[in-house]
VOPAGU-2260 file (C-alpha; in pm, 1 decimal, decimal comma):
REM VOPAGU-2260
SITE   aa  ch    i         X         Y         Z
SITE  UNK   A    0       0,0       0,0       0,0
SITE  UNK   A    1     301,8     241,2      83,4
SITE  UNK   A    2     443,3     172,5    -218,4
SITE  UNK   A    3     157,2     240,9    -427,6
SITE  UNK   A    4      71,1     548,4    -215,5
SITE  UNK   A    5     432,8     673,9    -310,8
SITE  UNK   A    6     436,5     559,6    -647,3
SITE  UNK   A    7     106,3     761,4    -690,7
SITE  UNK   A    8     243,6    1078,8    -574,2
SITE  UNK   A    9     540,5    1043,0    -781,4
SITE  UNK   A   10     377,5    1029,1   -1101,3
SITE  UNK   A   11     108,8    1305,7   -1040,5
SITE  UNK   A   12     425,1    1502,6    -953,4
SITE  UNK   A   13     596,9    1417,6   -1301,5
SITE  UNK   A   14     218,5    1503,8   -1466,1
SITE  UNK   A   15     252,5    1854,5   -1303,0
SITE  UNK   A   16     587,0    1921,3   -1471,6
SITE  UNK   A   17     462,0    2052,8   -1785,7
SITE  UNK   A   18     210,5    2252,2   -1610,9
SITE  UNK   A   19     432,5    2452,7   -1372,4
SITE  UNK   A   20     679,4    2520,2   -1661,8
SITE  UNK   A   21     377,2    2645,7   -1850,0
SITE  UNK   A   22     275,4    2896,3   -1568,8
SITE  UNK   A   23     636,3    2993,3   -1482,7
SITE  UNK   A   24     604,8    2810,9   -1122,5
SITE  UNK   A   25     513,3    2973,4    -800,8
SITE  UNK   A   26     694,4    3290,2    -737,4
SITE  UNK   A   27     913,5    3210,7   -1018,3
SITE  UNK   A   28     743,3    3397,5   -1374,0
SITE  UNK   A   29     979,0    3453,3   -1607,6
SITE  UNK   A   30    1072,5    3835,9   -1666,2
SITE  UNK   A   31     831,4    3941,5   -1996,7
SITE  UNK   A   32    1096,1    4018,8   -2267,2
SITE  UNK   A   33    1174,7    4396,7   -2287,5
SITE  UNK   A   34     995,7    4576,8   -2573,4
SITE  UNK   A   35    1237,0    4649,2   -2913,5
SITE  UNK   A   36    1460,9    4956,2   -2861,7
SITE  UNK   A   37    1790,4    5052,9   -3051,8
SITE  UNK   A   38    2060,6    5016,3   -2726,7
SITE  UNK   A   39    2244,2    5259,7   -2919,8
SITE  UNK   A   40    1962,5    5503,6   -2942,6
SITE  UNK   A   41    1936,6    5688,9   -2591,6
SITE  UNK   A   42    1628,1    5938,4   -2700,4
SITE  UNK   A   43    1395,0    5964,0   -2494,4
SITE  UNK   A   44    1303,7    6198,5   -2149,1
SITE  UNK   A   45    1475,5    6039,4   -1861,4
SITE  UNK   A   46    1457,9    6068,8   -1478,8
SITE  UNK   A   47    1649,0    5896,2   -1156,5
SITE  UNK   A   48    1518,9    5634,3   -1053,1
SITE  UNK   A   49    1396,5    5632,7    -672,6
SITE  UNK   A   50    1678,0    5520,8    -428,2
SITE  UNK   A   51    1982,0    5689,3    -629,8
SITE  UNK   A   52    2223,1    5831,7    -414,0
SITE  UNK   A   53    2274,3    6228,1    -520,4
SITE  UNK   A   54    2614,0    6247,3    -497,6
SITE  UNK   A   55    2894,4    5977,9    -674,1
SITE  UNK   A   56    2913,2    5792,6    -353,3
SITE  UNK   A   57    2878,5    5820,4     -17,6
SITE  UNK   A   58    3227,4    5758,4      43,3
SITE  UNK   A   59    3453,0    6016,7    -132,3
SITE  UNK   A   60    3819,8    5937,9    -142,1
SITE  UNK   A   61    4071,4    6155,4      92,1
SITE  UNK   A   62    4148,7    6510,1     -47,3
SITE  UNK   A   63    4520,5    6560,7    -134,2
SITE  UNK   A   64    4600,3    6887,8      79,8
SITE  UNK   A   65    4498,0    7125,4    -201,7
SITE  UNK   A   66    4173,7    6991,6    -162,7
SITE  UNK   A   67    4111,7    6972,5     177,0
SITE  UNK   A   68    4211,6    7395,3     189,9
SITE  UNK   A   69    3957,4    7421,6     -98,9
SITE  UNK   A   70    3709,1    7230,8      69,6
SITE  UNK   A   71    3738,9    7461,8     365,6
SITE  UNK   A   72    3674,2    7679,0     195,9
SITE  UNK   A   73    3335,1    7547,0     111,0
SITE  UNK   A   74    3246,5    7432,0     440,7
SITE  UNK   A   75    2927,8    7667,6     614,8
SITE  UNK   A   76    2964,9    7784,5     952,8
SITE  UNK   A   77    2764,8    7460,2    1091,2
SITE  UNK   A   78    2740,4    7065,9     974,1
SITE  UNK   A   79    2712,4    6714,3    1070,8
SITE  UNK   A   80    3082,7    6647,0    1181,8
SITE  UNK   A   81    3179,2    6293,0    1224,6
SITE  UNK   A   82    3093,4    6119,3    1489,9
SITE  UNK   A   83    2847,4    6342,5    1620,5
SITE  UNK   A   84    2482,5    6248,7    1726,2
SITE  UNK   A   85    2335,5    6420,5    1440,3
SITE  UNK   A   86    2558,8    6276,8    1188,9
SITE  UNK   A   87    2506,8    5911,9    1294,1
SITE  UNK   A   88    2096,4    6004,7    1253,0
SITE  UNK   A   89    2206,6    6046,9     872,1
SITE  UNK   A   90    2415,2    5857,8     751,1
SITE  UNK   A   91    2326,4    5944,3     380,5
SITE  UNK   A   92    2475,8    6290,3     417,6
SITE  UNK   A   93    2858,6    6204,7     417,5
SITE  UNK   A   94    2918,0    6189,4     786,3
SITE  UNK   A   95    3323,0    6246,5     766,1
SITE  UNK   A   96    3282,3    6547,3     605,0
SITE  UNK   A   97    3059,3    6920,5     627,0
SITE  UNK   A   98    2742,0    6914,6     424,4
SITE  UNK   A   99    2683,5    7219,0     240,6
SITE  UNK   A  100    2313,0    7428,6     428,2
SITE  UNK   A  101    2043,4    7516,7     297,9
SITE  UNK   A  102    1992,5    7879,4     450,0
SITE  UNK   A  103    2113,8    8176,0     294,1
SITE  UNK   A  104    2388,7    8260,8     505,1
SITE  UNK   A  105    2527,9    7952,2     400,5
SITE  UNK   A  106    2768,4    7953,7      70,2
SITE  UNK   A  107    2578,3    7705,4    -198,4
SITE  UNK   A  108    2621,2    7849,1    -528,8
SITE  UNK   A  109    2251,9    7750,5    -575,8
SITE  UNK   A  110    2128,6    8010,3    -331,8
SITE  UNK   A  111    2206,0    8297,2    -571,4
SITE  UNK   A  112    2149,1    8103,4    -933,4
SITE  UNK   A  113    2460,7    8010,7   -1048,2
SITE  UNK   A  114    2468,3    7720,6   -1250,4
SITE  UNK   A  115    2505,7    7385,2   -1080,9
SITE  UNK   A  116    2812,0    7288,8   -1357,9
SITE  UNK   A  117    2879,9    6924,1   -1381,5
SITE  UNK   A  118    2826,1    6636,8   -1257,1
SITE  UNK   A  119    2587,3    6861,3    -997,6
SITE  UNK   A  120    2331,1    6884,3   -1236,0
SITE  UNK   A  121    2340,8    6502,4   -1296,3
SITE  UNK   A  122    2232,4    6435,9    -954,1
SITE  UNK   A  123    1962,3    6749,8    -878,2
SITE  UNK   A  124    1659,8    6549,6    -957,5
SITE  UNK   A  125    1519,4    6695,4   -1299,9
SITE  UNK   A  126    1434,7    6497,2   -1614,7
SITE  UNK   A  127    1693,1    6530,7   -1901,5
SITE  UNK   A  128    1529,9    6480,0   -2234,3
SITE  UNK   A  129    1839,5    6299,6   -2475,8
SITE  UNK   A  130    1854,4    6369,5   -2857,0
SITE  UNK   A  131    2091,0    6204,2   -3030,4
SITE  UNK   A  132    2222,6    6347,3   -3411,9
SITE  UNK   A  133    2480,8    6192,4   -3640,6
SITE  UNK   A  134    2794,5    6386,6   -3496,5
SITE  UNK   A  135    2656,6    6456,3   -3152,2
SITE  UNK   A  136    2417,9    6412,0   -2822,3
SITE  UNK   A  137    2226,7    6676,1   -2687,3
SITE  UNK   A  138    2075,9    6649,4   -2354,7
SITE  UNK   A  139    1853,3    6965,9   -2297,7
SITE  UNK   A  140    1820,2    6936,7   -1895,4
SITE  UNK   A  141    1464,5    7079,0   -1765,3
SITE  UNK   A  142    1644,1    7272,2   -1454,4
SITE  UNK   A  143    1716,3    7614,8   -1576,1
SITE  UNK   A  144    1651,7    7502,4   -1951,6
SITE  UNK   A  145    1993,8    7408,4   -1951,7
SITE  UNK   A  146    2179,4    7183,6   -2281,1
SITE  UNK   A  147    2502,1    6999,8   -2269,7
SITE  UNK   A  148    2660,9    6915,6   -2627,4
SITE  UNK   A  149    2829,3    6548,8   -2631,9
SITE  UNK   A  150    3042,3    6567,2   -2937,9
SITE  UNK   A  151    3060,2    6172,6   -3112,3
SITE  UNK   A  152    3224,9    6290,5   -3444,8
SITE  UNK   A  153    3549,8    6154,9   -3328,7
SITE  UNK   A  154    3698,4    6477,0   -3199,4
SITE  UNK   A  155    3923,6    6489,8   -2911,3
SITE  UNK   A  156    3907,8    6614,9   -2575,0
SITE  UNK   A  157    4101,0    6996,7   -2592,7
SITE  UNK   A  158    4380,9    6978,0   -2408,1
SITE  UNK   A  159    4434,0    7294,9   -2239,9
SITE  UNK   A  160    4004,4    7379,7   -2261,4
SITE  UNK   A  161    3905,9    7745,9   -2145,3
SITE  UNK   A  162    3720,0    7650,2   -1825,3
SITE  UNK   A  163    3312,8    7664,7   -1843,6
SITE  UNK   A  164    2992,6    7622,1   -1640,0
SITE  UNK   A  165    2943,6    7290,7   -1787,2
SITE  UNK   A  166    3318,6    7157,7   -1954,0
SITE  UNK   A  167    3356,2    7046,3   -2269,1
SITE  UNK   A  168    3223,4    6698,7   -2367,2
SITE  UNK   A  169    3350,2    6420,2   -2654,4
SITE  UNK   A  170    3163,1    6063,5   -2621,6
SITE  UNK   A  171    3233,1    5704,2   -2879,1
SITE  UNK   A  172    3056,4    5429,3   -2803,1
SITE  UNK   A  173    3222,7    5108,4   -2680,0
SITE  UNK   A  174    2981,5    4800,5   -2779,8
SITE  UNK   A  175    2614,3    4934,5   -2609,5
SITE  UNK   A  176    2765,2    5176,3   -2386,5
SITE  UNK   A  177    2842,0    5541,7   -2485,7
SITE  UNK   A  178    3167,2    5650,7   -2318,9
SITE  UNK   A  179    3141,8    6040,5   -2235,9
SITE  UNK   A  180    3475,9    6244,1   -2148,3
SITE  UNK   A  181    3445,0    6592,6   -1998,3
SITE  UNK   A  182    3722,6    6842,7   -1893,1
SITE  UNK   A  183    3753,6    7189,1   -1818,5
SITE  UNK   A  184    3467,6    7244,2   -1586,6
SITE  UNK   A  185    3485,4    7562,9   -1359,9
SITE  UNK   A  186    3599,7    7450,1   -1054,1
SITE  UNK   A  187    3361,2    7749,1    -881,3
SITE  UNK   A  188    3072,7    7470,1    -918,6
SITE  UNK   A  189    3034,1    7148,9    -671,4
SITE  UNK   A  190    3066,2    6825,9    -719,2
SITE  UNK   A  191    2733,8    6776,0    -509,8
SITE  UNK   A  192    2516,9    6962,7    -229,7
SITE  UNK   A  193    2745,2    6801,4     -40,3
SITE  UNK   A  194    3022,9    7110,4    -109,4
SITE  UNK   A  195    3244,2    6843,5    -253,3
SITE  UNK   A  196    3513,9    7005,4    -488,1
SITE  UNK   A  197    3727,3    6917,4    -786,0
SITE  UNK   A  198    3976,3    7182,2    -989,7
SITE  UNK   A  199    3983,3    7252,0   -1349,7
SITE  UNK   A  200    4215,8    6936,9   -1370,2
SITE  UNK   A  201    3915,3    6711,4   -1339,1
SITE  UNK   A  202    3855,8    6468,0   -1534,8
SITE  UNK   A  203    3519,7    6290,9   -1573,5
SITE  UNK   A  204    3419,8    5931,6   -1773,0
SITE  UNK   A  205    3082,9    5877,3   -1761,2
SITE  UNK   A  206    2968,9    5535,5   -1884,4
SITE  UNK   A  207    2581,5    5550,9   -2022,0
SITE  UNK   A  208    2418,2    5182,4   -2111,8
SITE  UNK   A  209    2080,3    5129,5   -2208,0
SITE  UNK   A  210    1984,9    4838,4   -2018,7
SITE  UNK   A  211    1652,0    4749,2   -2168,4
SITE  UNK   A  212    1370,0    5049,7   -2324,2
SITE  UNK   A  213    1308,7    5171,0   -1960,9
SITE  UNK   A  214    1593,5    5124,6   -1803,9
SITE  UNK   A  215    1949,8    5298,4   -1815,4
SITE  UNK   A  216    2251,4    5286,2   -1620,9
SITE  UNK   A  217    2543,2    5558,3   -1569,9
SITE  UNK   A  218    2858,8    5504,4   -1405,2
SITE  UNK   A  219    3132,8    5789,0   -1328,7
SITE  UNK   A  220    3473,4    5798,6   -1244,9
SITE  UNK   A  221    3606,1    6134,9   -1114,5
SITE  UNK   A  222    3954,2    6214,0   -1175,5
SITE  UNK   A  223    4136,3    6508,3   -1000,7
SITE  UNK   A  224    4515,6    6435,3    -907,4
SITE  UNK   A  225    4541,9    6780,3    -776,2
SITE  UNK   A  226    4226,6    6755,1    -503,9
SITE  UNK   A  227    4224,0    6355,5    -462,8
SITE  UNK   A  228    4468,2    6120,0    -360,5
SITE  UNK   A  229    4278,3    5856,5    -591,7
SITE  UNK   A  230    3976,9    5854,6    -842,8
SITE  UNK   A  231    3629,5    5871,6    -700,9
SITE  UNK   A  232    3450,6    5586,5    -874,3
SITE  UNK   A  233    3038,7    5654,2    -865,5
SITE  UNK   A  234    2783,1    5391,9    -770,9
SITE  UNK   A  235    2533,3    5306,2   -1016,8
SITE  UNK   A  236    2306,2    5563,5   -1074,2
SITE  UNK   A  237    1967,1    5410,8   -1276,1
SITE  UNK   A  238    1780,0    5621,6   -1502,0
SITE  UNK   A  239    1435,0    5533,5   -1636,8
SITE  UNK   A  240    1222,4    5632,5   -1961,7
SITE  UNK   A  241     923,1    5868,6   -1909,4
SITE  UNK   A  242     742,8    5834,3   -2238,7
SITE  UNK   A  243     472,1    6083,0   -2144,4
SITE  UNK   A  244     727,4    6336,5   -2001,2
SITE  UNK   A  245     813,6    6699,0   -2178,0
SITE  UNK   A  246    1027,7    6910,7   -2084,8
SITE  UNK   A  247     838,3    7189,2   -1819,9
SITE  UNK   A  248    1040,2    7534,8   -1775,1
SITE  UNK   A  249    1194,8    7600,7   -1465,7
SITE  UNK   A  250    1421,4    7853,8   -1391,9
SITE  UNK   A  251    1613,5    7954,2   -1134,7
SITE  UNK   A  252    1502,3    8314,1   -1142,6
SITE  UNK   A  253    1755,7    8566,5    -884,3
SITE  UNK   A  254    1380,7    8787,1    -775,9
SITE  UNK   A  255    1244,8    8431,2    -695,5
SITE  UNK   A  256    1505,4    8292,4    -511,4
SITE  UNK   A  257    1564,2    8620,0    -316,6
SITE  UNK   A  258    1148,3    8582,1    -192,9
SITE  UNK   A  259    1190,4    8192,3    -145,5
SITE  UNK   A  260    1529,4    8320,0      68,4
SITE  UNK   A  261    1374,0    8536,6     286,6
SITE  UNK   A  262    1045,4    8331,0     366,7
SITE  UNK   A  263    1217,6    7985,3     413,0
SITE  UNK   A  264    1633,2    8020,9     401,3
SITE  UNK   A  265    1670,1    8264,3     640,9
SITE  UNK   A  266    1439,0    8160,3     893,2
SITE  UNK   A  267    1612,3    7803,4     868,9
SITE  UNK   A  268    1917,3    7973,1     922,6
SITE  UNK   A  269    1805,8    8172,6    1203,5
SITE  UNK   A  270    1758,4    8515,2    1063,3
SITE  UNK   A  271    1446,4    8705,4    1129,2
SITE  UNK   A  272    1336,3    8979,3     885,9
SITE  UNK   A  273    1294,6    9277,4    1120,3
């Protein structure tokens, strides 16, 4: 009888073989094929995904001396030092070093409307909409209406480049991933809100692959000899398609800034209008 009994089992268990392949098994569906796309094509309107760190990482390698004057430079008159009770509360805001404040006595760029520069704008949180032409990329960023030109006509990067906002940008593609080299960024602008710095001897490789039609990945790698002792190398930030996206226009307008200032910086920072 127990052998029958197991026998029994045994083959009903063979008979539902075909079955749970069918259906994918319990908990186990197979991923639905992505939809055709061109990996090479990157058009589209494209926003961080939720979860990406805003900075290249959370750990940013030791500053050379250089660097650690310039980033003194940088720091406000308060932060979450190291160690304290603040800084261990958040732990996303690199604890072993200032963060840059909000208020308007602090010394963010931001606070009066000067351009973010790059990678900042990268990592502020506003869609990029990515058009792609035969000797070039253009990504035409919503936050202050601002475009970056990503030369692909097999130009090279200038080698002494007079230093801009945004740098100066050549990109070739390397299988499905376009390779994007930028020098010659002002080294006025931030890394991050973090007050992180670099000097005009940075050097940035960003790495763009279009994992599937929703779905892209960028990876950095900062080099600065002069403010690093070693090259920053990002996290993965992920980047996903919004089909039904445009473009809005948002500015960051001085007579706006100076109201939003006064009715939510300053009080943050302690300064009542009298």
């Amino acid at each position: 009888m127990r052998i029958r009994f197991s026998l029994g089992i045994f083959v009903l268990a063979l008979l539902a073989l075909p079955l749970a392949a069918q259906r994918g098994g319990r908990g186990n569906t197979p991923a639905a094929p992505s939809p055709p796309h061109d990996p090479h094509d990157l058009t589209g309107v494209w926003n961080l995904a939720g979860g990406t760190d805003l900075s290249l990482s959370r750990t940013p390698p030791p500053l050379t001396p250089e660097g650690q004057k310039k980033f003194d430079l940088n720091k406000p008159s308060y932060g979450r030092e190291l160690g304290s009770a603040d800084a261990a509360a958040h732990p996303e805001e690199h604890i072993s070093r200032r963060r840059g404040v909000p208020p308007a006595l602090g010394n963010d760029p931001i606070g009066d409307c000067n351009p973010l520069g790059w990678p900042r704008l990268f990592f502020f949180g506003r869609p990029v909409e990515i058009i792609q032409l035969p000797d070039r990329v253009v990504q035409f960023w919503e936050w202050t209406h601002v475009w970056r030109t990503i030369w692909t006509d097999g130009r090279q990067l200038p080698k002494d480049p007079d230093p801009t906002w945004y740098g100066y940008s050549v990109g070739h593609w390397e299988g499905d991933t376009l390779v994007v080299e930028t020098a010659g960024v002002d080294e006025r602008t931030w890394v991050d809100h973090f007050g992180d710095v670099h000097s005009e001897q940075m050097r940035l490789t960003e790495r763009w692959h279009r994992l599937d039609r929703d779905n892209m990945e960028v990876t950095m790698v900062l080099d600065d000899p002069r403010f690093y002792t070693k090259p920053w190398v990002s996290e993965k930030k992920m980047w996903r398609l919004q089909p039904k996206r445009e473009i809005r226009e948002e500015f960051c307008a001085p007579i706006d800034e100076q109201s939003f200032n006064q009715r939510t910086r300053n009080p943050a920072g302690g300064v009542i209008k009298k």
